[in-house]
C-alpha positions as CSV (number, residue, x, y, z in Angstrom):
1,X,0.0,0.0,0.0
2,X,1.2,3.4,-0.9
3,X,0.8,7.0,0.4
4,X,1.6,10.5,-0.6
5,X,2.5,13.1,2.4
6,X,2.6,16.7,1.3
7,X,5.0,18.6,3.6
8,X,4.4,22.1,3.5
9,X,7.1,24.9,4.1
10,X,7.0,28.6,5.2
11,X,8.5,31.5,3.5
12,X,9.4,34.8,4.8
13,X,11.7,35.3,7.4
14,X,9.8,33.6,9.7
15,X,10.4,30.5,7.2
16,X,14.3,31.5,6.3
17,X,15.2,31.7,10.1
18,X,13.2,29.3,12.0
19,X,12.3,26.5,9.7
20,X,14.8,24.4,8.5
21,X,13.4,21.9,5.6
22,X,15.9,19.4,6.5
23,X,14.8,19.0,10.1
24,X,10.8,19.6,8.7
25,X,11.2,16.5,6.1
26,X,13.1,14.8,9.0
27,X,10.5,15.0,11.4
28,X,7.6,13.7,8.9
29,X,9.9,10.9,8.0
30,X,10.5,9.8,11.7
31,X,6.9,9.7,12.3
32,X,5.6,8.0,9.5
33,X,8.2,5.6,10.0
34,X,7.3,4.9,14.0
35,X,4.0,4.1,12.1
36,X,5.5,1.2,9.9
37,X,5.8,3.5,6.5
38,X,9.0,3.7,4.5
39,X,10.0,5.9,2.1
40,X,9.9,5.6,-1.6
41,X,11.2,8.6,-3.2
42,X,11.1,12.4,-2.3
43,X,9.9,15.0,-4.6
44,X,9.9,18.5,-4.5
45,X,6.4,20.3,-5.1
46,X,6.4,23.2,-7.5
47,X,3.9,24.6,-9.4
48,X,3.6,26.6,-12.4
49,X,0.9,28.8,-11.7
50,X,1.2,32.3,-11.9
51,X,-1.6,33.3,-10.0
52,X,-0.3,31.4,-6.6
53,X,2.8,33.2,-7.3
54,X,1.5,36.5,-7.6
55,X,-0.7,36.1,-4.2
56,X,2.5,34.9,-2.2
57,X,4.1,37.7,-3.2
58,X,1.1,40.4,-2.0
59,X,1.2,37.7,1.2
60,X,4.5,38.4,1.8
61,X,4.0,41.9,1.1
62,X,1.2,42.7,3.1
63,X,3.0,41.0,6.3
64,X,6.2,43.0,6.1
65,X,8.0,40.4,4.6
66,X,7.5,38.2,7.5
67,X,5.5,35.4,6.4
68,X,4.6,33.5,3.0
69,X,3.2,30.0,1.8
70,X,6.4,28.3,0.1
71,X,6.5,25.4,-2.2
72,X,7.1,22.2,-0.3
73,X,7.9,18.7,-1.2
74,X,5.9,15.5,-1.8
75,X,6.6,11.7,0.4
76,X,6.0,8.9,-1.2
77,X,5.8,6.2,1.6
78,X,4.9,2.5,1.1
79,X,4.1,-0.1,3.8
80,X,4.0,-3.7,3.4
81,X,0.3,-5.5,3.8
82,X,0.2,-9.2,4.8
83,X,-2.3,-11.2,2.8
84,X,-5.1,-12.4,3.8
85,X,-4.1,-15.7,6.3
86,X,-0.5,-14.7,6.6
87,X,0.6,-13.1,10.1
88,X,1.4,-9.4,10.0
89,X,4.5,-8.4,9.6
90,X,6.3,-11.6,9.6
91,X,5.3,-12.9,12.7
92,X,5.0,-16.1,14.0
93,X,4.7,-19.0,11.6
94,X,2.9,-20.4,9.1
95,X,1.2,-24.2,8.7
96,X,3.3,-26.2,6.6
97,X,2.2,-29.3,4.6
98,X,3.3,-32.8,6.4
99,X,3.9,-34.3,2.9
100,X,6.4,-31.1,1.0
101,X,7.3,-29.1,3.7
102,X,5.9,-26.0,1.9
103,X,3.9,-23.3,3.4
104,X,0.0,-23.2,3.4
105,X,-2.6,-20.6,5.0
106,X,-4.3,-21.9,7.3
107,X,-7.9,-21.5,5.5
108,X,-6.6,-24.2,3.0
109,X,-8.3,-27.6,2.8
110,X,-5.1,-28.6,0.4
111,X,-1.8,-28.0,-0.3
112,X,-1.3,-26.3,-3.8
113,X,2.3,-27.6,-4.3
114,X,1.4,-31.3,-3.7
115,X,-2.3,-31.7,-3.7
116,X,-2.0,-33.4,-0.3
117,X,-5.2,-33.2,1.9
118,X,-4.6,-30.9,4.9
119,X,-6.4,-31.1,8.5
């Protein structure tokens, strides 16, 4: 399963002295990580529209250059889903058929590697 996190940033001098994007993207990835997420690939956000550019400049502007929206970056995190019948996160063990030794879920009536007749 897959996820996109949108980190924003702040401009300004409130963003070019107190927020450091390292430490920001840092942070998100620590979390999402305690959470069983990994990341997949990091891309900054920017946009071509002229518009949002022209209203971050009045922004910043209209606070005395002290604050403004800034483009961020994009996470791409992925986490690993069991299937159905298999323990989460590789714990524990699964069933395995008394005739091939392979592994079976434990909803199955028969192996599918030998055709034996399970339980």
């Amino acid at each position: 399963m897959n996820k996109v996190v949108n980190v924003d940033l702040t401009g300004g001098l409130i963003g070019l002295f107190f927020e450091a994007p390292a430490y920001k993207l840092a942070n998100v990835i620590a979390r999402h990580n305690a959470e069983g997420w990994y990341v997949v690939q990091v891309i900054p956000s920017k946009s071509g529209n002229i518009m949002l550019y022209v209203m971050r400049i009045l922004l910043l502007i209209l606070t005395l250059l002290l604050y403004t929206t800034s483009n961020g970056y994009y996470i791409i995190f992925r986490k690993e889903i069991a299937p159905e019948g298999y323990p989460p996160g590789g714990q524990g063990t699964l069933p395995h058929c008394p005739a091939c030794g392979e592994n079976v879920l434990p909803s199955d009536s028969f192996c599918e590697h030998c055709g034996t007749k399970l339980g």
